[in-house]
N, C-alpha and C positions, 0 to 999 in steps of 0.2 A: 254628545251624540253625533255620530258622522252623517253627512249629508250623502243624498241616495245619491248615484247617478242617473242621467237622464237617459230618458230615453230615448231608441236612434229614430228621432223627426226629425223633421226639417219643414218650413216654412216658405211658401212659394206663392207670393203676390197675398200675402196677408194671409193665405192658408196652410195650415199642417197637414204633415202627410207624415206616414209611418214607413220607414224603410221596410219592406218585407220580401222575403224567400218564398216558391212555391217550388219546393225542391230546392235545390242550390246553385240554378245554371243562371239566374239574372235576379239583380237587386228592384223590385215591383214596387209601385206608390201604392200608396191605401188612404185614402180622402176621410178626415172627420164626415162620420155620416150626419146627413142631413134632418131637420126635426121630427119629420114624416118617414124617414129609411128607417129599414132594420140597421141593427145597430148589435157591436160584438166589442167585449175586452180586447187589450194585446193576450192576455196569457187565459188563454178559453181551454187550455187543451187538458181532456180527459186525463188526473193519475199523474199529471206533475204537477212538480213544488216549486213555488214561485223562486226565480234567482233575488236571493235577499241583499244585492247589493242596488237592487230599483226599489223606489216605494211603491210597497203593496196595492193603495189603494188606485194609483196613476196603474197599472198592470192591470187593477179588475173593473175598471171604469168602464163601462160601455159605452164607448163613444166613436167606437171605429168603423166605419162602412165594412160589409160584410164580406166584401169582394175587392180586389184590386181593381184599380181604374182597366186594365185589360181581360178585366171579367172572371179572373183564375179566383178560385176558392180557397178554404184552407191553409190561408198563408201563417207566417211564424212571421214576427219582426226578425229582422237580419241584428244579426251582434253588434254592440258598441265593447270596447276596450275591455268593459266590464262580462262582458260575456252575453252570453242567451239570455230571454226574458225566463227562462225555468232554468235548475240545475241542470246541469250539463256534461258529460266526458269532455267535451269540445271546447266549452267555457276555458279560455287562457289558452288557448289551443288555433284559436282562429283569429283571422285578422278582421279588426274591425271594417263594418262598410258604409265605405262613406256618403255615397253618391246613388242614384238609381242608375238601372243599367239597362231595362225593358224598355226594346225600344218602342213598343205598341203605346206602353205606359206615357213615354213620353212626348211619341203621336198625337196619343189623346191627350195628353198637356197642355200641347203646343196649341191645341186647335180650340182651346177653352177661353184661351187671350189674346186682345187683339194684335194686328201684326203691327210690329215697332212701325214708326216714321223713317224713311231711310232718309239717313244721314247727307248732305252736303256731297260727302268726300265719297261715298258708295258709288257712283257712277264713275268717276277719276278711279278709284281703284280696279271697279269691273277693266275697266278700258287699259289698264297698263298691265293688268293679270292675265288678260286674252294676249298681252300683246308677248309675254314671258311666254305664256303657252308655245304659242306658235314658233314661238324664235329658239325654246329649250326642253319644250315638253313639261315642262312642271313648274311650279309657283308655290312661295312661300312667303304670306304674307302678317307680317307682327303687330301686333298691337292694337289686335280689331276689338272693338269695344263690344261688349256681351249682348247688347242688342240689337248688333249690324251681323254678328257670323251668319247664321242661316241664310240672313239677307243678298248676303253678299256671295254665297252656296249656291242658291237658286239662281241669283243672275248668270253667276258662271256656266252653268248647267246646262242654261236656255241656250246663254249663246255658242256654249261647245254642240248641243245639239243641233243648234242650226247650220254649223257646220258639216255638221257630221261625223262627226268626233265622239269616241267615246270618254266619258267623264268620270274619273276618280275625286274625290275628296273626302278630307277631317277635318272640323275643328274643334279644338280645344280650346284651354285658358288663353284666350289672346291672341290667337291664331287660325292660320288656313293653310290648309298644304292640299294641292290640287296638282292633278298627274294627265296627261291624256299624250298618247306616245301617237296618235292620231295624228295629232298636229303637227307633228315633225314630215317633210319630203324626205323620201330616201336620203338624197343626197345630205338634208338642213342631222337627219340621222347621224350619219356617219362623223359630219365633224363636230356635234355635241358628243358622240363617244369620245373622240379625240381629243374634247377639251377635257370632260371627264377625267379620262386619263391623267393627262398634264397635269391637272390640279390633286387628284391621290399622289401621284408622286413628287413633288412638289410638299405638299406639305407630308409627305413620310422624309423627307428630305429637312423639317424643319423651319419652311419658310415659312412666312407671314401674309397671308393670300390676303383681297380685300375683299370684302361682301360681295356674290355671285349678282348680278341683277336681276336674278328670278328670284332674289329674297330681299322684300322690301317691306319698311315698314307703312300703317296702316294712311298716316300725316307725317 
């Protein structure tokens, strides 16, 4: 007998949460409902037939909050590999998801657990990333450990606003990339184009350039 596949959770500081769709424009969390919540299967939906490559009974469990953590109703768990939680046209058609993508969802997330400790090296980084800003309009910084990014977002933030600066940033896996064209003088402008240049042509040229100083790692 084959083993089902599972379903698309995921597990966030000792909690599960259910990837799910309301419509198909962001991947939404859906929290194990609480002992006192209403409470709803993954596969509640009127007139379909459960996808039989999940186990039956984990699909008609009632155990899922009724609403996504950003209030929306109605949700479907988003695909794994294996497809929709029902048969589907779509099922092998679509890519699985992996990650949530709401960002209200992960607002209220964020704001459910306390804020990390910042790290030793966060203040040394704030202070060399304001200083890339200023000198080249943008910062890339690697190897930031998953419980300092935001941290390290916010400080930015604060202090490009205190200058007066407008402030872009992302981070992802291990990373910061932070933009504010603010901080440039006209003139500090002009020869970051210039260097810009230099360096596309330069390496469409083939050469072996050395790491920019506005991309540094995190220690």
């Amino acid at each position: 007998m084959g083993t089902s596949a599972n379903l698309n959770t995921i597990a966030i500081h000792g909690r599960s949460y259910v990837l799910a769709w309301v419509g198909a424009s962001a991947a939404h969390l859906v929290a194990e409902a609480g002992a006192e919540d209403p409470a709803r299967p993954i596969m509640s939906h009127a007139g379909a037939e459960p996808n039989p490559a999940y186990d039956f009974d984990e699909l008609t469990n009632a155990s899922w909050a009724t609403r996504t953590l950003c209030g929306r109703g109605e949700w479907i768990m988003c695909p794994t590999e294996a497809g929709r939680a029902f048969l589907s046209m779509w099922n092998e058609r679509e890519d699985a998801v992996l990650a949530p993508s709401c960002k209200r969802c992960l607002a209220i997330l964020d704001k459910q657990f306390a804020e990390p400790v910042p790290a030793e090296r966060l203040g040394w980084n704030v202070i060399r990333a304001m200083e890339q800003l200023q000198e080249w309009g943008c910062v890339h910084v690697l190897g930031v450990p998953a419980d300092q990014a935001e941290l390290l977002r916010k400080r930015l933030r604060v202090e490009a606003r205190h200058r007066g600066w407008k402030f872009l940033s992302r981070v992802g896996d291990g990373y910061l990339i932070a933009a504010s064209e603010d901080a440039l003088s006209p003139e500090r402008r002009d020869l970051v184009m210039a260097e810009s240049m230099q360096r596309i042509h330069a390496v469409n040229s083939g050469a072996q350039l050395s790491q920019p100083s506005w991309r540094f790692a995190w220690s």
